[in-house]
Every structure is written in structure tokens, then in C-alpha cells.
N, C-alpha and C positions, 0 to 999 in steps of 0.2 A: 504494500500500500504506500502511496506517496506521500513524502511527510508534510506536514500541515503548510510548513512557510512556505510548497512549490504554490502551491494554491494562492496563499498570501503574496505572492511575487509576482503572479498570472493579474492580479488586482491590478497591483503598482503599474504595473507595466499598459495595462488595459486604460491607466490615468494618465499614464505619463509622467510619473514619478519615482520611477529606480534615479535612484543617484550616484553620482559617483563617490565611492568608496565603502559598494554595498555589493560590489559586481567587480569579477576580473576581467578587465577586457583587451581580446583577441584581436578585433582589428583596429590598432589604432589608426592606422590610413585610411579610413572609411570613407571620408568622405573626396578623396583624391586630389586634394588639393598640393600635395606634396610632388604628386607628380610632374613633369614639367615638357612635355612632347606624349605625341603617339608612340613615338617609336618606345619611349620611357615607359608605358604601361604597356606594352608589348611584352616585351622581352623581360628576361630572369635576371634580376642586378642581384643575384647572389647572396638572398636572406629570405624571412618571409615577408614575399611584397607581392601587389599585383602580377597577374604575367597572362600573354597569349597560353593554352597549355595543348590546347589540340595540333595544333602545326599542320594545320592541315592546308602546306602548299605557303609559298610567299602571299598569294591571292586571298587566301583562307584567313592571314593573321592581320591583312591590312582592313578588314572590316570589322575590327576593332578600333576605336578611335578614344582620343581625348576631344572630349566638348568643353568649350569654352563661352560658346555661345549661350543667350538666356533662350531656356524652353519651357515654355509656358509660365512664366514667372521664377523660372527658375536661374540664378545668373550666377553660379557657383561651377567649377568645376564637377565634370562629372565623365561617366565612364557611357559609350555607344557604341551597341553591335549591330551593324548593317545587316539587312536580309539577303541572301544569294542562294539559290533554288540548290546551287550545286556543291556549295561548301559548307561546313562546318567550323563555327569560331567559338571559343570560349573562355571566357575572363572568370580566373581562378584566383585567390588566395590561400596559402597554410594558413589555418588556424593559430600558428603558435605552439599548442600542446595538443595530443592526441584526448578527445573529450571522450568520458565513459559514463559522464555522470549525465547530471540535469544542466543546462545552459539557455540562455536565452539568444533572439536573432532578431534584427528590424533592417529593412530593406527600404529606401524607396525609387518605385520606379515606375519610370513613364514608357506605356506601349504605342509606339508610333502606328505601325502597321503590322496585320497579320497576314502573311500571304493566303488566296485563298486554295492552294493546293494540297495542302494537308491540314488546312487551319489549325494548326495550334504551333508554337512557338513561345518566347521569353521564359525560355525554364530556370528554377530557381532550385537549385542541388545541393544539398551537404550528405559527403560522404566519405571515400575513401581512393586510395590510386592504388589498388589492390594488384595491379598486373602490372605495373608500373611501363606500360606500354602507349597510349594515346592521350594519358593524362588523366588527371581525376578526373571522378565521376562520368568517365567515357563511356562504359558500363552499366547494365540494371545493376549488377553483385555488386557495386562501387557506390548506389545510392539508397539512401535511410530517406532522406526528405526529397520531394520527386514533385516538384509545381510547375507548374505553364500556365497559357494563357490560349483560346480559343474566341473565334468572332461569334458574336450572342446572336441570334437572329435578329433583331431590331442593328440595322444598319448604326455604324459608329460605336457601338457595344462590343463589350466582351466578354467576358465569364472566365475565373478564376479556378483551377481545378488541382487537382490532387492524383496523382498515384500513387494506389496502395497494393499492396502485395497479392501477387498471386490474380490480378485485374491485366487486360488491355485495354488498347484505345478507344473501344467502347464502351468501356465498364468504368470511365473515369469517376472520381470525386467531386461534384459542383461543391468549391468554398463559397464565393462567390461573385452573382451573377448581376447582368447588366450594370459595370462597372463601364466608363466612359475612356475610348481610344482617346489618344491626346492629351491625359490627363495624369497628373501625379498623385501616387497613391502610398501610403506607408503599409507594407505586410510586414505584419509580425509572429511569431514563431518560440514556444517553450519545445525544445525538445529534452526530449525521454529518453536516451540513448539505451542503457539496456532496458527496458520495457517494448525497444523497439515501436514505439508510437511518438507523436508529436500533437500539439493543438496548436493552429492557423487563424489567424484573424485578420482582416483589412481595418486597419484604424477608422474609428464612423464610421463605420459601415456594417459589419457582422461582428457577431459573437465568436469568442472559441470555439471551434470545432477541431475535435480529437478524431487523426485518421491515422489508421495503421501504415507503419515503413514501408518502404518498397522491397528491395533485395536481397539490402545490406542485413548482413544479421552479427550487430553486436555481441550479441550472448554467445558466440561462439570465440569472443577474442577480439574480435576488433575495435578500430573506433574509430572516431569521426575526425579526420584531420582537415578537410579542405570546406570552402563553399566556393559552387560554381552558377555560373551565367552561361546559359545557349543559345545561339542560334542554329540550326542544324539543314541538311542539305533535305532531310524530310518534317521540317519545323522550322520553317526560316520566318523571321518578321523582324525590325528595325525596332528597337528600344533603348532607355538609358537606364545608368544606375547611378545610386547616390544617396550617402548616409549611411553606410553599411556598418551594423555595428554587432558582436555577438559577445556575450557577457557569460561569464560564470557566475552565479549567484552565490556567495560566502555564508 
């Protein structure tokens, strides 16, 4: 059973009120402003820091970008993965420490476009580089948290969904639905490492909802060391990131 202050901490967080020096926290570059080029959030400067991780091709890592421009009120730097039917690009960082416990995660991100060829793309991954082959979370067996983003019927909408274990692409998890293309949105995330579940919430807008892992399976040893962004050559769409922050709770 989960002990009582996870539940007390799902609160704070639901307010807006974890503070600093209540939480360890993993990505202190979250919001990218330390970075200084594309080429700089690209590539591996040799600690944990952003980095391209797929490699998929010189063409594949250049649609990844530093934004500097303001998007939608937004005038911070920030992190963009372009859509390309044929490539696969994905902006990765180590965690810092290999997580086994409870931790928390808050993302914000703006989805420009969903192609409509497989409609779904903007995946949002924490997991592992288990094959240490394509990069984290290249893999279902490499992903615990498994989100995207699909076009809602009502034109300029979208719907927030989940992958959980043992499900395909028709059997998704609606978190949720008719969320606005164009628009910035803060998702937030308690995860459950070995319980193997998580609960997902859009800031205003939905409640926690607790959905079971995808493939990764902690309880046999592992743990959570990356969070990854995709776009994929069966999941492409243009989005940004910005504010990435994931906490240990003390």
C-alpha cells in the first residue's frame, strides 16, 4: 500500500505547491535555457544533458531544434521536434540517478501538428536504454510511462492518451480529450516505479488518472533512468517542450 504523504504530495502538486527543498531534483536544465544552438541540444556534451538519442541519419537529428522564438505567449527558450513521415527524432535526458522509488514529473508542451497518417505522435516516455542500441526508450521493454497525443474528431483538437501494458493502438488510454492544437498545456505525472503504474493529469483540466506501465517491468531489477520526446516515422507531428522538471519526493 502507498504510504500516506504519496497521496499528500499528488495534492501539493495538483496546487502547485511542492517547493523547493521538499523534492530532489533531476533535471535541473529543464527549462533549456542553458543551452545555446541547435546543434548544442543535439548532440552528447558528455554528462547528463539534453541530447539527439535516436540518430536516426544526419536528416533524422536536424529536426530537433532550439526555439527561441515566442509560441503562443510563450518567449523562453524551449526545445522543437519537427514532423517527417520518414524519420524518427528524439530528445532525451539521464535522469541523474537510476529511480526505483516514487518520483514526480511536469512537462509543458505545445502540439503544433498531428500528421494525419497515423495520427498520433508527441510521445512523452520514461524508461530505460535496456539494449543500449537506438537509445532510450526506442523500445516497448524500455518504456514504464508511454503518452502521445492523437487528433480528436472536432477539427483543431486533440486527445491525450496512454499506453498500458499488454494494449495496442486501438486499445489506447483516453487521459485527456479535446485538448486545443496550438496550445500550451502543463502534464503532470506521480510515478510508481515498482508498483509498475503511474497517475497522469493535465493541469485545469482533469483529475489523476492511475494507468498501468507499458513494458518496462521494474520488479524484475530495473529502473527508470531517462525521459524521452518523439516524433517517429509512424507518429510524426511538430511540437515543443519546456519546463521539464522531475522530483524525488524526501
Amino acid at each position: 500500500m502507498r504510504a500516506w504523504w504519496t497521496a499528500a504530495m499528488t495534492v501539493l502538486l495538483l496546487a502547485g505547491l511542492a517547493t523547493a527543498g521538499t523534492a530532489q531534483d533531476l533535471i535541473p536544465d529543464g527549462d533549456f535555457e542553458a543551452e545555446s544552438s541547435s546543434r548544442s541540444l543535439r548532440v552528447d556534451n558528455k554528462g547528463p544533458d539534453w541530447q539527439e538519442t535516436r540518430k536516426d541519419g544526419p536528416e533524422g537529428r536536424k529536426l530537433l531544434f532550439l526555439s527561441t522564438k515566442e509560441i503562443a505567449g510563450n518567449a523562453t527558450q524551449k526545445a522543437m521536434i519537427k514532423a517527417h513521415p520518414e524519420k524518427n527524432t528524439y530528445l532525451s535526458r539521464y535522469l541523474g540517478d537510476p529511480q526505483r522509488g516514487i518520483f514526480s514529473v511536469r512537462v509543458d508542451i505545445l502540439v503544433k501538428e498531428i500528421l494525419d497518417d497515423d495520427n498520433r505522435t508527441a510521445f512523452i516516455m520514461l524508461g530505460n536504454d535496456r539494449d543500449n542500441k537506438r537509445g532510450p526508450c526506442s523500445t516497448g521493454k524500455e518504456r514504464l510511462v508511454f503518452l502521445g497525443f492523437e487528433n480528436a474528431e472536432a477539427e483543431g483538437k486533440m486527445n491525450l492518451f496512454a499506453r498500458e501494458r499488454g494494449t495496442g493502438w486501438s486499445e489506447t488510454t483516453r487521459v485527456a480529450g479535446d485538448l486545443e492544437l496550438g496550445k500550451w498545456y502543463t502534464i503532470r505525472m506521480m510515478i510508481y516505479v515498482m508498483d509498475e503504474s503511474y497517475e497522469v493529469w493535465v493541469d485545469g483540466v482533469t483529475k489523476p488518472r492511475e494507468v498501468e506501465g507499458f513494458r518496462m517491468r521494474p520488479k524484475t531489477g530495473k529502473a527508470i533512468t531517462h525521459i524521452s520526446f518523439a516524433s517517429w516515422n509512424d507518429g510524426a507531428g511538430t511540437f515543443y517542450v519546456d519546463n521539464v522538471a522531475a522530483e524525488v519526493v524526501e
